[in-house]
C-alpha atoms as an extended CHARMM CRD file, in Angstrom:
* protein
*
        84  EXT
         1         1  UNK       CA             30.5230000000        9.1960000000      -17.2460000000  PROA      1               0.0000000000
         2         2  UNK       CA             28.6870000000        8.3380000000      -14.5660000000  PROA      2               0.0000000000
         3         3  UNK       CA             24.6910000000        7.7360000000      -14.7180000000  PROA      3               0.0000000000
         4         4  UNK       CA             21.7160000000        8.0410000000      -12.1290000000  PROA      4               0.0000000000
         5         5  UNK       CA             20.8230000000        4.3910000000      -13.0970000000  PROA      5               0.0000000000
         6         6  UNK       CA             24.9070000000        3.3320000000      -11.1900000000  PROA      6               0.0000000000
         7         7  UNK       CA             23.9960000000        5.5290000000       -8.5670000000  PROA      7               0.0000000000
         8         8  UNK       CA             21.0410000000        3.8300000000       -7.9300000000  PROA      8               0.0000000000
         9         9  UNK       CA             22.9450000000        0.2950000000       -8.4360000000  PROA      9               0.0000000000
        10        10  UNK       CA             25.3950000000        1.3720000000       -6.1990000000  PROA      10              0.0000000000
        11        11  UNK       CA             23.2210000000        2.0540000000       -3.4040000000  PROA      11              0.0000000000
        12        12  UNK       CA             20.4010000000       -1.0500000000       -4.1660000000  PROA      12              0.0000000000
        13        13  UNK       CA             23.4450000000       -3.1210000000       -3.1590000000  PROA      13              0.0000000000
        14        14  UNK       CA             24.9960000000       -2.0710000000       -0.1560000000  PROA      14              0.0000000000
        15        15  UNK       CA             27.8680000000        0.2700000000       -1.2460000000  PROA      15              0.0000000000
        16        16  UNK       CA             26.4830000000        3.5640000000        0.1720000000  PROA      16              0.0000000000
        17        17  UNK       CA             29.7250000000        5.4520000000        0.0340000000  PROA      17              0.0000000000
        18        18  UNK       CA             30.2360000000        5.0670000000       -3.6510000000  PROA      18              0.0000000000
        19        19  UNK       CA             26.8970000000        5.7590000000       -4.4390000000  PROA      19              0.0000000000
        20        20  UNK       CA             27.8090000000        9.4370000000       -2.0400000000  PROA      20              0.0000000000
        21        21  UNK       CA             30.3820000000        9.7320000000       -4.1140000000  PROA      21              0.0000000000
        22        22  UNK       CA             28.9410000000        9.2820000000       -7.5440000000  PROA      22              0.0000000000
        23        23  UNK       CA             26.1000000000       11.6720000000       -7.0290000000  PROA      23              0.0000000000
        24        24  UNK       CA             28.5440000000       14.5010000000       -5.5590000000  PROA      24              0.0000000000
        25        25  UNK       CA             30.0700000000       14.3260000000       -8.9170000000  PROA      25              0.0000000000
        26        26  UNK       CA             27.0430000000       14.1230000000      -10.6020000000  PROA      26              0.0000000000
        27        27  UNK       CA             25.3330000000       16.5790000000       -9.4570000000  PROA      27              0.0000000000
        28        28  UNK       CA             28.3560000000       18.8500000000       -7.9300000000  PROA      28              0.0000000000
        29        29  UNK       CA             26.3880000000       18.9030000000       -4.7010000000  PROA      29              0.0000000000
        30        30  UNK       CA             27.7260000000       18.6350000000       -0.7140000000  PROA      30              0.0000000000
        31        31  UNK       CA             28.6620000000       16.1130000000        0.8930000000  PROA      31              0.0000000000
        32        32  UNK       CA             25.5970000000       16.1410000000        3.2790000000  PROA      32              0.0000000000
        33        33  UNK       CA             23.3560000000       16.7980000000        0.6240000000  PROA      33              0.0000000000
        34        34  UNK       CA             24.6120000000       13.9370000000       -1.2240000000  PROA      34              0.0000000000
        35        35  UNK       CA             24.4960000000       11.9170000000        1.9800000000  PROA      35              0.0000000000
        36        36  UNK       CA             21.2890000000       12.6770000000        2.5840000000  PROA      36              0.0000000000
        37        37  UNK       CA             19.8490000000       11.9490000000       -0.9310000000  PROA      37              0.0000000000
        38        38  UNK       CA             20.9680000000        8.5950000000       -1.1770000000  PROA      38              0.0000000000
        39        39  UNK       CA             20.1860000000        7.4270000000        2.4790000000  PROA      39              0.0000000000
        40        40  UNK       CA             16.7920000000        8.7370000000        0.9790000000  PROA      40              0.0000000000
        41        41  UNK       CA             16.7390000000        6.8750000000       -1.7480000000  PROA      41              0.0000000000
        42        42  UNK       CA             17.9730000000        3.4780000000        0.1870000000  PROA      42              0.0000000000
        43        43  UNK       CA             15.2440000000        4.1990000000        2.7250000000  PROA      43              0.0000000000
        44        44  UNK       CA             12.3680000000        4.8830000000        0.1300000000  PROA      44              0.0000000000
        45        45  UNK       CA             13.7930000000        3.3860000000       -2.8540000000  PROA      45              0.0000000000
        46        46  UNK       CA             12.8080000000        6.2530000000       -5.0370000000  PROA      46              0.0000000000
        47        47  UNK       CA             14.6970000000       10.1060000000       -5.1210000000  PROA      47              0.0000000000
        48        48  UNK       CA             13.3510000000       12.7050000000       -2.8040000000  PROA      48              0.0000000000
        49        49  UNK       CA             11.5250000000       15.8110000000       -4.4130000000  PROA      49              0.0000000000
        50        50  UNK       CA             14.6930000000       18.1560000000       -3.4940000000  PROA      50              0.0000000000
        51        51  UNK       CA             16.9100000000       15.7620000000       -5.8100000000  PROA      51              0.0000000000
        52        52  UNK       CA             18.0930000000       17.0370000000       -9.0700000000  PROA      52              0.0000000000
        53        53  UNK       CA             16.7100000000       13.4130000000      -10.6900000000  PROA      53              0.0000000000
        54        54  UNK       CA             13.1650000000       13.9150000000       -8.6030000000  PROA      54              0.0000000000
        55        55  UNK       CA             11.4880000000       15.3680000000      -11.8880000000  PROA      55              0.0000000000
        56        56  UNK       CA             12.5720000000       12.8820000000      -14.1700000000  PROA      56              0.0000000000
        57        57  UNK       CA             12.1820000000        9.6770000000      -11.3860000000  PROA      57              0.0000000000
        58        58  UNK       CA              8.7750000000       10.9320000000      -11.1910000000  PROA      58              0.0000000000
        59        59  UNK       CA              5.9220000000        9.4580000000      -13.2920000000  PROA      59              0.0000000000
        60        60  UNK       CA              4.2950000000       11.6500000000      -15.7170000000  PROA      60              0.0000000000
        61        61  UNK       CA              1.0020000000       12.3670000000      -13.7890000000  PROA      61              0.0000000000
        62        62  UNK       CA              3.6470000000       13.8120000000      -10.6960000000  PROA      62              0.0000000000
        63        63  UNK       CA              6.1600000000       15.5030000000      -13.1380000000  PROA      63              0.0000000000
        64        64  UNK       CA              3.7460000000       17.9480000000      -14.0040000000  PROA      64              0.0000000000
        65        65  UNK       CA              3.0700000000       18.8380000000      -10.0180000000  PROA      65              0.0000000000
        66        66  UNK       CA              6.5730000000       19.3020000000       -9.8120000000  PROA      66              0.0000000000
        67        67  UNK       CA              7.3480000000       21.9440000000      -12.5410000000  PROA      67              0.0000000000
        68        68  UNK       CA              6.9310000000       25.2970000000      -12.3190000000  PROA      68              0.0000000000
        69        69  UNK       CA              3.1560000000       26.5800000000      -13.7860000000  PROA      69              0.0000000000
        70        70  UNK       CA              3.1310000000       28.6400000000      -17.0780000000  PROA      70              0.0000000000
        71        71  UNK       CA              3.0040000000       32.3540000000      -15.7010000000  PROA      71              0.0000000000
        72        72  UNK       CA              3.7720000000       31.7290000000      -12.2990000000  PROA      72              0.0000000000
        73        73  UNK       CA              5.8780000000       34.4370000000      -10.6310000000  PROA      73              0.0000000000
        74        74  UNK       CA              8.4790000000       33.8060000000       -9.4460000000  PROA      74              0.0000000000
        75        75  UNK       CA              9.1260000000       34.6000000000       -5.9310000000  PROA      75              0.0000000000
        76        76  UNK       CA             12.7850000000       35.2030000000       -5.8100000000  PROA      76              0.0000000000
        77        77  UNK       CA             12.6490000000       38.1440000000       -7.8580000000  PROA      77              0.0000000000
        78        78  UNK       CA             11.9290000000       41.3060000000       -6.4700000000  PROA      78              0.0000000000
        79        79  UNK       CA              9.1790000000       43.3860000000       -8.1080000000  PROA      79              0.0000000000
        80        80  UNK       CA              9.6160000000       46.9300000000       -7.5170000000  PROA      80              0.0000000000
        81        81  UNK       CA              6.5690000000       48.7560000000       -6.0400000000  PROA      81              0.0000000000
        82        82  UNK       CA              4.0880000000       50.1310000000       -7.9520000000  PROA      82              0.0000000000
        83        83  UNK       CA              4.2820000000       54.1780000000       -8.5300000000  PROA      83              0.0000000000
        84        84  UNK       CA              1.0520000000       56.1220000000       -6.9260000000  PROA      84              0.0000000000
């Protein structure tokens, strides 16, 4: 099984295209998007918010922020007007 923390390993020193290849079948994502996450994390040394590890990377006082608020709707689902 592989873990965030040989991802992270993996691209810390210098072998990017494992590290692509770990997280793609970690997290079942794209090829760019894996791309892109770990050239993120090389360049910044932390994950990106968009990254399925982002919440629990965070530190407490930012994993809050990054959550969803208690009663918040949600905007992907479609309310159906109001009858008059």
């Amino acid at each position: 099984m592989i873990t965030r923390e040989q991802i992270e390993q993996h691209a810390r020193s210098g072998r990017k295209i494992q590290a692509i290849k770990d997280y793609r079948e970690l997290t079942r994502s794209g090829l760019a998007e894996s791309k892109s996450a770990v050239e993120d994390f090389i360049a910044y040394g932390r994950w990106g918010a968009q990254t399925p590890f982002a919440a629990v990377a965070a530190p407490a006082r930012r994993r809050r922020a990054l959550l969803p608020r208690r009663g918040a709707i949600d905007p992907a689902v479609a309310h159906p007007p109001r009858p008059r």
